[in-house]
N, C-alpha and C positions, 0 to 999 in steps of 0.2 A: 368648622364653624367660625367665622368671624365677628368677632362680641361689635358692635360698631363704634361705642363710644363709653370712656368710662363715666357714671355718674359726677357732674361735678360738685353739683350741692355736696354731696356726700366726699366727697373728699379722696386723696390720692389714698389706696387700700380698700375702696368701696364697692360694693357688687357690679357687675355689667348686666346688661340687658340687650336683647336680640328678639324681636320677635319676625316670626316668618310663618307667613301665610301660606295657606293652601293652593295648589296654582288653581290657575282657572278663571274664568271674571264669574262673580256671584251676580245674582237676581235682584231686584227689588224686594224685600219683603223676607228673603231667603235667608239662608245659613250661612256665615261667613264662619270660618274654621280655619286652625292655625296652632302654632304653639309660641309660646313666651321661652325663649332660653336664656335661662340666670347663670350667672357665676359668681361664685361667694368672692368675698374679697380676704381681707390680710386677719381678719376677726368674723366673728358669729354676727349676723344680723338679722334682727325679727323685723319680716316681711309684712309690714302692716296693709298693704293693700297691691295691687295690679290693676291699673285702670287702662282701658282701650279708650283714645279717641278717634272721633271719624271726624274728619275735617273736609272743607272744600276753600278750595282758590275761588277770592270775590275778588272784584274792584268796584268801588261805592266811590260814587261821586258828592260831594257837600258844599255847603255853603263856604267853606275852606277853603275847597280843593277836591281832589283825587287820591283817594289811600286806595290800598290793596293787600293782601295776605292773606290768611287760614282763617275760617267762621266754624268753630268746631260746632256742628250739629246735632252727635249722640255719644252717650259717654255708655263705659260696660265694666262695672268690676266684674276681673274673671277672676282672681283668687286673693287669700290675704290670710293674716292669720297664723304665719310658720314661721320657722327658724331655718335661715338658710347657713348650713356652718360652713367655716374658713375653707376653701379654695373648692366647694362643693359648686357640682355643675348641674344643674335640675332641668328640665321641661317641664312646662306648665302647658298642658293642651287647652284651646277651650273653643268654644261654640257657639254663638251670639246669632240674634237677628235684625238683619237690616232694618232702620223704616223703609216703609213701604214707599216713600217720597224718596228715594235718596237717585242722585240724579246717575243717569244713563252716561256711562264713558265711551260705548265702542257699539256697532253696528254695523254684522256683519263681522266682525274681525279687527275692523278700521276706529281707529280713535276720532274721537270728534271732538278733541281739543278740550274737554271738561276733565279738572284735574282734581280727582279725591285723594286722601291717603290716610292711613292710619299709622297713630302716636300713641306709645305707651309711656305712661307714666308711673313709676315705682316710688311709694311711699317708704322709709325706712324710719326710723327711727326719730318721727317728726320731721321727717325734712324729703323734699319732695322734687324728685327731675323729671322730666320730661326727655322722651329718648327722641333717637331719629323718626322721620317717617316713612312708612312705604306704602311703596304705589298703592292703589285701590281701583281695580277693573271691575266695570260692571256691565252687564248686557241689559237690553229691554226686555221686559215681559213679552210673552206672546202676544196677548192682543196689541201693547205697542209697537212690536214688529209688524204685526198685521198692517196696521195702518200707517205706517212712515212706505211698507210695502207699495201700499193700494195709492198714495201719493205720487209716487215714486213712478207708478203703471199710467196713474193719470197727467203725470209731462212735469210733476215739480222739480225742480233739482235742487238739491244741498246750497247750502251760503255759507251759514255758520252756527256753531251753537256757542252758547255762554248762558251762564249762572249768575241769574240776578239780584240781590239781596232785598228784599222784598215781601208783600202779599200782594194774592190777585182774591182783592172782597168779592164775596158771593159764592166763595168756593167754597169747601172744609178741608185746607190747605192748612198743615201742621208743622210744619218746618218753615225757617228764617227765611230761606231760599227757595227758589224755584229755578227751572230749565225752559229754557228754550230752542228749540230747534227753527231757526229760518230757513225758508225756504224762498227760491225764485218762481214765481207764477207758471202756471200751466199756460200754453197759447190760447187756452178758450178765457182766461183770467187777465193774458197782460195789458188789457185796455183798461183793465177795473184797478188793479192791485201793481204795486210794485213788490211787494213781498208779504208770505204768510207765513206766520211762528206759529207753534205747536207745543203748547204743554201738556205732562203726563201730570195726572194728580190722583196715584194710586192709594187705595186705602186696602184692606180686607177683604170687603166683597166686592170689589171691582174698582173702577178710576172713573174719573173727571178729562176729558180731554177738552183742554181751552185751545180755540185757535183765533186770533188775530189778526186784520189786515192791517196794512202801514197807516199812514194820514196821509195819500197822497193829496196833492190840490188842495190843502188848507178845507179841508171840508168838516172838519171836525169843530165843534167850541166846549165850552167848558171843562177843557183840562181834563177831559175822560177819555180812554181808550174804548174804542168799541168792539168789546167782543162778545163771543157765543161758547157755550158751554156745552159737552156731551157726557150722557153716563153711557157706561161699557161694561159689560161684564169679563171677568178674568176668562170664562169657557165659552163666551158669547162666538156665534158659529153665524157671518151674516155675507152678502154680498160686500163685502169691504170697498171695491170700489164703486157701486154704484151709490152706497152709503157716506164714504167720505166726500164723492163728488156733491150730495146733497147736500152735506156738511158745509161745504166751502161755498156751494150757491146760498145757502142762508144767512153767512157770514158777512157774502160782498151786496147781498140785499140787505142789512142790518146796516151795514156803513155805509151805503149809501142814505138809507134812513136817517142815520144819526147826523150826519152832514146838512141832510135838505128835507126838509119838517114836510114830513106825506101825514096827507088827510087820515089816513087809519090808523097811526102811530105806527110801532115797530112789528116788523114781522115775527110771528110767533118761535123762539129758537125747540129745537128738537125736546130738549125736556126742560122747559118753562124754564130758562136759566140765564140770564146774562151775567157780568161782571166788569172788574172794573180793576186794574191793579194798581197798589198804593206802593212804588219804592220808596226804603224809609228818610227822610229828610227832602220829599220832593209831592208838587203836587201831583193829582192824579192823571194817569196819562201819559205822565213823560217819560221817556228810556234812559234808564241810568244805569251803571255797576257792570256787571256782567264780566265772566273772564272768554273772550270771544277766538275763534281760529278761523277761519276763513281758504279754500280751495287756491286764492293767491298764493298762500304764503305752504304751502307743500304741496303735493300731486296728489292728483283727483283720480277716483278709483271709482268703477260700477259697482255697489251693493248688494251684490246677489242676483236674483232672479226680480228684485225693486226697480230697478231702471234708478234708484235714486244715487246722484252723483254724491259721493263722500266727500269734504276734503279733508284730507290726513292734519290732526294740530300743527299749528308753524311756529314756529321761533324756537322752540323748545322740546324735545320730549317728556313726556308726562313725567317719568322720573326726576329727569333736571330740574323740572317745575317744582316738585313734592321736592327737594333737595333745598329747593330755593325759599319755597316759605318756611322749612326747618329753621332756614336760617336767621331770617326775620323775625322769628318769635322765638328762638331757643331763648332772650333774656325776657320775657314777659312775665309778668307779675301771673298767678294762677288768674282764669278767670276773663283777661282779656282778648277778643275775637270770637268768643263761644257767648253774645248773646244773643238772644233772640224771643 
């Protein structure tokens, strides 16, 4: 086992920490499982606490400028409480559950450029580090598969995905962030649309699926995004394509609406639901943040039995990424990147 880093707060003689996950990419919603590996240092020290964070790669755009780094999302104390003595080598196993939001990294097998990772932090003796991070693979829930599937059958292909810092009002959206998945139009869509994104916004008994068209042609005013909302259930068992293509027809009749003032208002969306997203320091409507990858920048792979085109994250591998905001925030005060 290799400890990764010694504590520095805690000084030369202080415990190391290791934590290593379970393989595998976890669920939405599901059990992430793993063990914490301590080693005492040159003296006894009481383990005041073990904290797991789940972090996500942003880039927020502001009135500034452009920052980017880690938005820690959910915190987990898995132990605390003991005495670790001098040069003692421990496992701490433990078992935690996702949010049900927490975004989708790979589909199919294939990364889609969305970089999670988890950071432990060891309290000891009033003084507090923050260790490395490691990767965080996640798959889609079934019915998200279902329907990136039933897209995929119906001629959309892959673009890009990125994590936007943000809300989309009208939802019951519980996290800082949200996902998107873009997509290129179908042939029966590319006269309407130049591209359609796809949020998941899972809860318990089921999810929110937001999907969006672009602004082509200036048709849009007031600083809104026009979109449509769908409920889903986790077991729901339905024609998927013939349901998401209805999805997508109500969507590009919605924005055509909202562009050009029809006599009857807006067409009624699938369950009375529209919305509107607000990224934080921008008006409504506009596209900011996000950590994006894009089919240019690596090789594009078929999805399974989806027809939908992947493209593999470019610039970077997810590890290198998760390596690279470690290093960004190893000197942060506790507390900044984790609001929300």
């Amino acid at each position: 086992m290799v400890f990764k880093r010694l504590l520095g707060s805690l000084g030369v003689g202080g415990p190391t920490v290791d934590t290593v996950l379970d393989p595998g990419a976890a669920l939405p919603g599901g059990p992430l499982s793993g063990q914490v590996h301590l080693r005492g240092g040159s003296a006894d020290f009481d383990i005041e606490h073990i904290t797991l964070e789940l972090i996500a790669h942003v880039e927020v755009e502001h009135e500034e400028g452009e920052s980017e780094g880690g938005i820690v999302f959910e915190r987990f104390t898995v132990a605390g409480g003991f005495r670790l003595a001098e040069g003692e080598e421990r496992a701490v196993p433990f078992t935690v559950t996702l949010p049900w939001e927490t975004p989708v990294t790979e589909l199919y097998g294939q990364p889609l450029g969305i970089v999670l990772g988890v950071r432990t932090e060891l309290a000891v003796a009033g003084a507090k580090d923050k260790g490395d991070l490691d990767p965080l693979a996640v798959r889609p829930l079934p019915a998200q598969e279902a329907i990136l599937q039933a897209l995929g059958q119906l001629g959309f292909g892959f673009k890009s995905a990125d994590l936007e810092y943000g809300r989309i009002h009208g939802t019951g959206q519980t996290l800082p962030v949200y996902q998107e998945v873009e997509l290129t139009p179908a042939p029966q869509y590319a006269h309407a649309v130049n591209e359609i994104e796809v949020t998941f916004l899972a809860h318990p008994g089921g999810m929110e699926v937001v999907l969006e068209a672009d602004k082509r042609g200036g048709l849009f005013s007031g600083g809104h995004d026009a979109l449509t909302r769908f409920a889903v259930g986790h077991q729901d068992v339905r024609d998927w394509n013939t349901e998401v293509d209805g999805w997508v027809r109500q969507l590009v009749e919605h924005r055509a609406a909202y562009g050009a003032p029809a006599p009857h208002g807006h067409p009624a969306p699938y369950d009375g639901g529209y919305a509107h997203k607000d990224d934080y320091g921008h008006h409504h409507g506009e596209h900011h943040g996000g950590h994006h990858s894009g089919p240019g920048m690596g090789t594009a792979i078929a999805a399974g039995a989806a027809g939908l085109a992947v493209g593999v994250a470019g610039g970077m591998v997810a590890a290198e990424v998760v390596d690279e905001i470690g290093d960004a925030f190893e000197d942060e005060d506790e507390g900044e990147g984790d609001e929300g």
